[in-house]
Structures are given as structure tokens and as C-alpha cells.
C-alpha positions in Angstrom: -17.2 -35.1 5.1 -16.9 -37.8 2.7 -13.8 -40.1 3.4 -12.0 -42.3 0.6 -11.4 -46.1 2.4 -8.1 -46.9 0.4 -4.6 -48.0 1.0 -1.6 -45.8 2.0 0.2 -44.6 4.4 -2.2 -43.7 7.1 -3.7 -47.8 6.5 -0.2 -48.9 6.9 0.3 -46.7 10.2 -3.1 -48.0 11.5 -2.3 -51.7 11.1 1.4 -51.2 12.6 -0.2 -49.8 15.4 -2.7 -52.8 16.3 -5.6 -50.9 16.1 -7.6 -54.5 17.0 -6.5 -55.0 20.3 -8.5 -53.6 23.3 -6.0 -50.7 24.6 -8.1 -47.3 25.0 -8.5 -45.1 22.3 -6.5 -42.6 21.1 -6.6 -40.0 18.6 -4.4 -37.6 16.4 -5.6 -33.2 16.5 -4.6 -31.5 13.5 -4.1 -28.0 14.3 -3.4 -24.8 12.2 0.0 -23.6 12.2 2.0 -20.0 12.6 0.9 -17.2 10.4 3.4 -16.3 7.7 3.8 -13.0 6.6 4.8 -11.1 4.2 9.0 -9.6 4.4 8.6 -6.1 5.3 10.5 -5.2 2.7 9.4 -2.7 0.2 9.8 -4.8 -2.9 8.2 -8.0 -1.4 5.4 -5.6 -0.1 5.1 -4.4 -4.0 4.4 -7.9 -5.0 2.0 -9.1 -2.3 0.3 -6.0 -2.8 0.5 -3.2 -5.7 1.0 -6.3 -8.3 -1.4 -9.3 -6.7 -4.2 -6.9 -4.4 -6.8 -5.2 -5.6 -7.7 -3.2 -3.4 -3.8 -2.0 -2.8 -3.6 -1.8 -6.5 -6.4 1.0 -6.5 -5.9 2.8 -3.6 -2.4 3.6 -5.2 -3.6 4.3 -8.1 -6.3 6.6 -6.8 -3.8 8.2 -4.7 -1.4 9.2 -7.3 -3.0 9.6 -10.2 -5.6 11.9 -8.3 -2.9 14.0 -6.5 -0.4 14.6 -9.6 -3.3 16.0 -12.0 -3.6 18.6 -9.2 -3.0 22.1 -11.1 -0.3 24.0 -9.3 0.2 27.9 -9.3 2.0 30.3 -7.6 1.9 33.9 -7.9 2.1 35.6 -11.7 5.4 35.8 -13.0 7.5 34.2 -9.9 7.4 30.6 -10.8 7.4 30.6 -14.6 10.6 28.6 -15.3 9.5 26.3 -12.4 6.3 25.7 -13.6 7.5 25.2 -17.6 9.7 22.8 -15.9 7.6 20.5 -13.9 5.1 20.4 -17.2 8.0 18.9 -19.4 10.6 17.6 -17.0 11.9 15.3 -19.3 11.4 14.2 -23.0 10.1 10.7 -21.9 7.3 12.3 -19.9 5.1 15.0 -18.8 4.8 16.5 -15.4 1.6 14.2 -14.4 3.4 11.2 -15.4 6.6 12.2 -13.4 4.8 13.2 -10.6 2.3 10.3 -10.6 5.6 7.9 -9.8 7.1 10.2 -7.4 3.7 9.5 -5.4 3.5 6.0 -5.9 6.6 5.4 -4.8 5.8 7.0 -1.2 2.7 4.8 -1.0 4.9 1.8 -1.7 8.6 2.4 -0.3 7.7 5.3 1.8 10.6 7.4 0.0 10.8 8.9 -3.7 13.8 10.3 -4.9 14.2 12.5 -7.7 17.4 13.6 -9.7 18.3 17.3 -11.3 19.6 16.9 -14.7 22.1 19.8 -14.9 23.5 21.4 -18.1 26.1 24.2 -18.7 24.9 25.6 -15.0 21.3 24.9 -15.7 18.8 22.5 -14.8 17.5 20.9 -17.9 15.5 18.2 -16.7 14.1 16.3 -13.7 13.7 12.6 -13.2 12.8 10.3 -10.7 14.7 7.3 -9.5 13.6 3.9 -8.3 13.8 3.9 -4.4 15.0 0.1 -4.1 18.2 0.9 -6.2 19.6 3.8 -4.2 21.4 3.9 -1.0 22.5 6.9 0.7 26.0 7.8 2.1 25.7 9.9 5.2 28.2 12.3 5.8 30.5 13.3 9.8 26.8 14.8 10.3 24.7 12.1 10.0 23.1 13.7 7.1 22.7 12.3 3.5 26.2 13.5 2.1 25.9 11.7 -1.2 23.9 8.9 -2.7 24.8 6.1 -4.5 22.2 4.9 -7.4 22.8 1.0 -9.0 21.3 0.0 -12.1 22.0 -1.8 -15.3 25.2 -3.7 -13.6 26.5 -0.1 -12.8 26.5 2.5 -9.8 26.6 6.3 -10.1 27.4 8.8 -7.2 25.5 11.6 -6.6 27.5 14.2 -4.0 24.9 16.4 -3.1 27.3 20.0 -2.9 27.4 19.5 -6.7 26.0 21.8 -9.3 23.7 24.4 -9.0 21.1 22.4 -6.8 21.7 19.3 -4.7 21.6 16.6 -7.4 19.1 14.2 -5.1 16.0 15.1 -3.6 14.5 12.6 -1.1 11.0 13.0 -0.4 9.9 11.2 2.9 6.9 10.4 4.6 7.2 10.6 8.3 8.8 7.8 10.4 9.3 7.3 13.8 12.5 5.2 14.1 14.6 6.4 10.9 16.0 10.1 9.7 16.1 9.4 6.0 13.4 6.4 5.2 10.0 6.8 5.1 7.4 4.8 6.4 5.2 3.5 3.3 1.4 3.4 3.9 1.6 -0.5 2.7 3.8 -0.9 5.4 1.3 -0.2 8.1 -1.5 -2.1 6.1 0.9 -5.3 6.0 -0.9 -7.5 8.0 -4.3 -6.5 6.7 -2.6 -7.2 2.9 -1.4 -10.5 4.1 -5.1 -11.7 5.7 -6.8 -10.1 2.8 -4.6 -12.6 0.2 -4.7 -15.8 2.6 -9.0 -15.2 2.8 -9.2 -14.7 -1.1 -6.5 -17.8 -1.5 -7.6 -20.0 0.8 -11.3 -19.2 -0.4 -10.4 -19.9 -3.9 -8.3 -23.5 -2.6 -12.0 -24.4 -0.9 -13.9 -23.9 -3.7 -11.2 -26.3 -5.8 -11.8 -29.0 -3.3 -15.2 -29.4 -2.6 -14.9 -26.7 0.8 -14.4 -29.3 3.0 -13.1 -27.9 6.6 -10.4 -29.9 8.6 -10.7 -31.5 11.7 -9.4 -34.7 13.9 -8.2 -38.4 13.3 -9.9 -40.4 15.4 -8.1 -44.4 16.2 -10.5 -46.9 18.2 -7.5 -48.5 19.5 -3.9 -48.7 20.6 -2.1 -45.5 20.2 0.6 -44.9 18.3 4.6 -45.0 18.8 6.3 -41.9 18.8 8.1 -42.6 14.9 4.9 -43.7 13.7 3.3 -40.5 15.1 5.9 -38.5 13.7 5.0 -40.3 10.3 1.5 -39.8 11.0 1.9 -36.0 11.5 4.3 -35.4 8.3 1.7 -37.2 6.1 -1.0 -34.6 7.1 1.1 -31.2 7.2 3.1 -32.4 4.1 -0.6 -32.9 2.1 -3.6 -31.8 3.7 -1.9 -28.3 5.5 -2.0 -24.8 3.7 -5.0 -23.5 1.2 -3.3 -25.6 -1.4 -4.6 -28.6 -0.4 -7.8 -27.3 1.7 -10.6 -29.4 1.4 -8.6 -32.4 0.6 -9.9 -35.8 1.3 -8.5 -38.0 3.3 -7.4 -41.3 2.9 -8.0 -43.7 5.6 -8.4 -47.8 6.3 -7.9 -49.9 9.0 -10.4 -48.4 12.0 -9.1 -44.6 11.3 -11.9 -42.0 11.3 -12.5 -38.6 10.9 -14.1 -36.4 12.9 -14.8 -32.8 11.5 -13.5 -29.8 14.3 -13.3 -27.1 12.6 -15.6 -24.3 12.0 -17.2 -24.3 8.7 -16.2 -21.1 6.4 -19.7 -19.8 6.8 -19.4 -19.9 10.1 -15.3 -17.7 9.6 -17.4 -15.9 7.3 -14.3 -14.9 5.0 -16.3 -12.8 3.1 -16.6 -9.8 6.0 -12.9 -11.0 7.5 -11.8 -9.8 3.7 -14.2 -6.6 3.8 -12.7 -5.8 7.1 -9.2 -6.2 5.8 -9.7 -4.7 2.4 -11.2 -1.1 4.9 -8.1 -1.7 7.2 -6.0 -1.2 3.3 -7.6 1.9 2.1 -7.5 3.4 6.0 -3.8 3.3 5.7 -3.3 4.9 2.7 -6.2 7.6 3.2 -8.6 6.8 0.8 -12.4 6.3 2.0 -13.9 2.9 1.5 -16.6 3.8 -0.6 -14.3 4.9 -3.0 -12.7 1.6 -3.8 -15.7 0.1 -4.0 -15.9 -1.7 -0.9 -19.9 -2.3 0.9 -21.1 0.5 2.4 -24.1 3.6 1.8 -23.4 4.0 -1.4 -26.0 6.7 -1.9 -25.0 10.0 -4.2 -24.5 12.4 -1.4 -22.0 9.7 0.8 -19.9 9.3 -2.5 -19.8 13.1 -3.1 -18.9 13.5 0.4 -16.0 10.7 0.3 -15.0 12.3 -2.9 -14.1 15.3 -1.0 -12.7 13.6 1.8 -10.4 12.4 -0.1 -9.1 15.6 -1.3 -9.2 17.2 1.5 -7.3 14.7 4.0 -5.1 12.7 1.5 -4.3 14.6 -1.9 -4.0 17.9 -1.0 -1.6 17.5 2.2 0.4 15.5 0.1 0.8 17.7 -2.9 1.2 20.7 -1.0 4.0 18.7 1.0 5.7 17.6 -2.5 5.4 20.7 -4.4 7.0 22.9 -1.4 9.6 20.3 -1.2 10.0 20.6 -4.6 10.4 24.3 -4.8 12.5 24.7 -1.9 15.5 22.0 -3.4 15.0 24.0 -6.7 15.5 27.7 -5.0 18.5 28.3 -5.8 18.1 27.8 -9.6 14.5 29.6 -9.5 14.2 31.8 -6.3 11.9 31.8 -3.9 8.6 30.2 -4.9 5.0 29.8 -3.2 4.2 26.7 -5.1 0.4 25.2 -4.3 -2.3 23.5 -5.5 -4.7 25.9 -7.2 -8.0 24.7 -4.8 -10.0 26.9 -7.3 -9.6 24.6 -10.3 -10.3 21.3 -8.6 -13.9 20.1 -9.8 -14.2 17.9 -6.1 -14.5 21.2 -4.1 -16.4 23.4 -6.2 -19.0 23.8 -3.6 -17.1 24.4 -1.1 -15.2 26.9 -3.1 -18.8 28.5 -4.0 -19.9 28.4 -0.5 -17.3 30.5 1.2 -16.9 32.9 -2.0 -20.7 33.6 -1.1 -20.0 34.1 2.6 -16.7 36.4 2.4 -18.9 38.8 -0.3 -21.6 39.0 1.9 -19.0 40.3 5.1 -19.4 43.8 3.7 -17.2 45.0 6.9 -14.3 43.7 5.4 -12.4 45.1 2.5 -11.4 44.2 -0.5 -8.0 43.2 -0.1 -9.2 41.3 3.5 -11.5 39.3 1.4 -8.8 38.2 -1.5 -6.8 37.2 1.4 -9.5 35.4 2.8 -10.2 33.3 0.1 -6.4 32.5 -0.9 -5.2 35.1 -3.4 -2.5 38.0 -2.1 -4.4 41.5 -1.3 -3.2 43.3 -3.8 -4.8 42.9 -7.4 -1.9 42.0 -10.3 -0.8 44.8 -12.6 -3.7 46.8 -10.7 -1.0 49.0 -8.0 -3.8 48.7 -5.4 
């Protein structure tokens, strides 16, 4: 490491201390602090990772932009109003583009919250609500009794035994220590979020400054007093700690020298600590590796095979899980509706699709209502009486 002989502090430190005398030797470590992290909060989380990670960025995205264009059906003539409704729930936006924020905001706050727009007695439009601005009220049960949304300088009450449908609905993904709040996926990839921004930061803050590594101040003579240690010690965290100032030279006269200790970032080898960080990301929120781009066999049949992964394990269990949510808070409105994803009209699984259409025909001792059933439609044929 190169080492700029100049005056300053650590020259003036040196000299007070009588470095030319013939006391032993003594030296000064510099060691890496405690980790800080990221506020487990969901709007902090937001920041650090939807708005500055690319890898959380995309993995949302993927996630909810895959899951709402999802077609969903339910059985001819039951759902109609339903599904009219969830294709124009609003006049700002269409049903993917409502949808599509319902599930980013359970990938982000673990919680999505969307309101019933009622009408003379009917509901005339659905929207959904940001999850930092509402707080529910629980009522002698413990259960939400009302909720409380804040915006524009104002609040507005939402009792949930008003109107024709509960006013709120709160879709949650599981957590283990709270009733009403989900657990977000970028919750549980927090720490690999926060390792994956220090590597790329601290990367970037080497490259600025020549990637030099730190190491040790070495004095070839008396040690120094506790204040001027204390000095000593502030002058190096206050410029030379953090990957602002990584790589920084140091300024030194007077006998001080420096000896490098630390390992080299070849030998960290951020580039795999990141790769390993950025896989930890998309594990939590379900989205293969491959996917996002991330090293791996990126051969034809692996990505086809992610592809449907994907479906399968992450976007399918989560619209299923949102669309019967969804139909269930709107029952009393619509009645009773079987709302699904249509698995038939999803280009990912076509072969699959194919593959057991070709093995249900070929069971000839089953019949033909068995085999409807078996492959997802109801036994009897529409309009047909049989």
C-alpha cells in the first residue's frame, strides 16, 4: 500500500508521543465495527430494497405482475358481476393493475388492504389502500372492529359492520407472532438485502479509491497516552472507517507505519458473497434464481423448468389464496363463488396441461364426467343436462 509522508494529526500524535526514545514498540489495530442494519420496518425495507436493489426490485416485479395477469374463472353464469367487477374495479385502473399492487404490497409489508366503494346498496368499485397509512382498531374480541386510514393530513374510519360488505379487506401472509400483520417476504430476506447493498457499496467505494484494504498502525517506539490514543482512534474511524472512505490513504510522519492485515477483496471475493445474497433474496420471495438472472445452468430446458416452478410454487398459491379471499369478503353482494385461476389458459403449463389431458383420455375405465373432474371442470357439461 502506498503511504502519503505528510503532516497532520497522526505526525503530531507521533511526535507527542516520543517515538525516538528506546521504550518497546507499540502499535495501534484497526478493526471493523458492528454491522448495521436495515429498520425492520416496512417502509425502510421499501427503500433499501424495492427502490435501491435489483434483485428485490425484480423479484417483486416478477411476482406481481406474473400473478395478477393470471385469468380467473369460475363456473358459467355464477360469477359474472364478480368477474365484470375485478376487470374494471375502478376508473383509474383495470383489474391487472389493481391486482398487481395488492400483490406487491404483500411482498413488501406483508399485508394489502383493499376498500369496497359502496353506492345506493351496491358495490361500485374496489380500491386498494397503502398498507403504511392504515391502522386497525380491534374490537372486545380482539378482532379488527374498524380501521382507521390517514392520508392527505386527514383520517377516515372504516367500521367494518357497514354496508353491504365489510368496507376493509386485509389480505395477510402468514405470521407467526401477530393475528392481523403479515410477515413480508423482504422481511425474511433482510439481512441478505442489507449484505447484498454493503458488497455492491463497499465494492463501488474500493474501486473510487484505488481498492486498497485496511490494516494496522505500526509505532517503533514509546506508546501512546490514553487521550492521545483516543485522538489516534477518532482520526481513523472518523476518516478511514465505512465504504465511504475505503481504500483511503493514510497520512503518516514521524516513524508511523503501516502494515496491511486485512484480507484483500479477492481473497472476500464479494462477487459470490453478493451472488449468494442476491439467491438468499429471490429464495424468500419464491422466485427461482435463474429467473432473475443470477449464475447458474442457464440452458433452455433449466429455464423452462424454473419457469414452471415458478407458477407452480409462488403464483398460483398466491392467486388462488387472493382470489378466494376476494370472493368470500364479496359474498354477500355476489353469492357464493368458486373463483380460480383458469390453469388451462396459462402458456407456462401448457405441457403439463397436454400431458395429463393425454393420460385421463387414454383411462378408458373411467367415464366421462370422472374424467372432466379429473382434469378441473365440474362433471356435468353446461347447458348439456348430462
Amino acid at each position: 500500500m502506498s503511504i502519503l509522508h505528510t503532516s497532520g494529526l497522526l505526525g503530531r500524535l507521533a511526535r507527542a508521543a516520543g517515538l525516538a526514545t528506546k521504550a518497546a514498540p507499540g502499535f495501534a489495530l484497526y478493526a471493523e465495527g458492528r454491522p448495521s442494519w436495515t429498520p425492520r420496518d416496512p417502509a425502510a425495507l421499501a427503500r433499501a430494497g424495492y427502490a435501491r436493489n435489483p434483485v428485490v426490485h425484480r423479484a417483486v416485479r416478477l411476482v406481481a405482475e406474473s400473478a395478477a395477469s393470471l385469468p380467473l374463472a369460475a363456473a358459467a353464469g355464477e360469477a359474472d358481476g364478480l368477474l365484470a367487477l375485478l376487470a374494471r374495479p375502478n376508473p383509474r385502473e383495470g383489474g391487472a393493475g389493481l391486482l398487481e399492487t395488492v400483490y406487491a404490497d404483500l411482498m413488501l409489508a406483508g399485508t394489502a388492504y383493499l376498500e369496497a366503494v359502496c353506492l345506493d346498496g351496491r358495490i361500485a368499485a374496489l380500491q386498494a389502500l397503502r398498507p403504511e397509512r392504515m391502522r386497525m382498531l380491534p374490537g372486545p374480541d380482539g378482532w379488527p372492529a374498524a380501521y382507521v386510514y390517514t392520508a392527505g393530513g386527514g383520517s377516515r374510519r372504516f367500521d367494518q359492520d357497514d354496508g353491504p360488505v365489510p368496507p376493509i379487506l386485509a389480505l395477510s401472509l402468514f405470521h407467526p407472532a401477530d393475528d392481523h400483520v403479515g410477515l413480508a417476504p423482504i422481511e425474511a430476506a433482510a439481512t441478505a438485502l442489507d449484505i447484498h447493498n454493503a458488497a455492491g457499496a463497499w465494492n463501488k467505494a474500493l474501486l473510487d479509491n484505488a481498492a486498497r484494504p485496511s490494516g494496522a498502525l505500526v509505532f517503533a517506539g514509546a506508546a501512546l497516552s490514553e487521550p492521545q490514543f483516543e485522538r489516534l482512534k477518532g482520526e481513523l474511524e472518523a476518516n478511514y472507517q465505512g465504504a465511504g472512505n475505503a481504500g483511503r490513504p493514510l497520512l503518516l510522519e514521524g516513524g508511523l507505519d503501516w502494515k496491511p492485515l486485512a484480507l484483500s477483496p479477492k481473497d472476500m471475493d464479494f462477487v459470490e458473497a453478493k451472488n449468494a445474497a442476491a439467491r438468499e433474496i429471490a429464495l424468500a420471495f419464491g422466485v427461482p434464481p435463474l429467473l432473475l438472472g443470477l449464475p447458474g445452468d442457464n440452458t433452455h430446458a433449466n429455464y423452462a423448468e424454473a419457469n414452471r416452478a415458478l407458477y407452480r410454487q409462488t403464483l398460483i398459491p398466491l392467486a388462488r389464496r387472493t382470489a378466494g379471499a376476494i370472493a368470500t369478503w364479496l359474498e354477500p353482494a355476489f353469492g357464493p363463488v368458486n373463483l380460480e385461476p383458469d390453469l388451462d389458459r396459462i402458456e407456462a403449463l401448457a405441457s403439463e396441461r397436454e400431458s395429463l389431458w393425454r393420460r385421463v383420455q387414454a383411462a378408458d375405465f373411467l367415464t366421462v364426467a370422472e374424467k372432466r373432474e379429473a382434469v378441473g371442470y365440474p362433471a356435468e357439461v353446461p347447458g348439456s343436462g348430462a
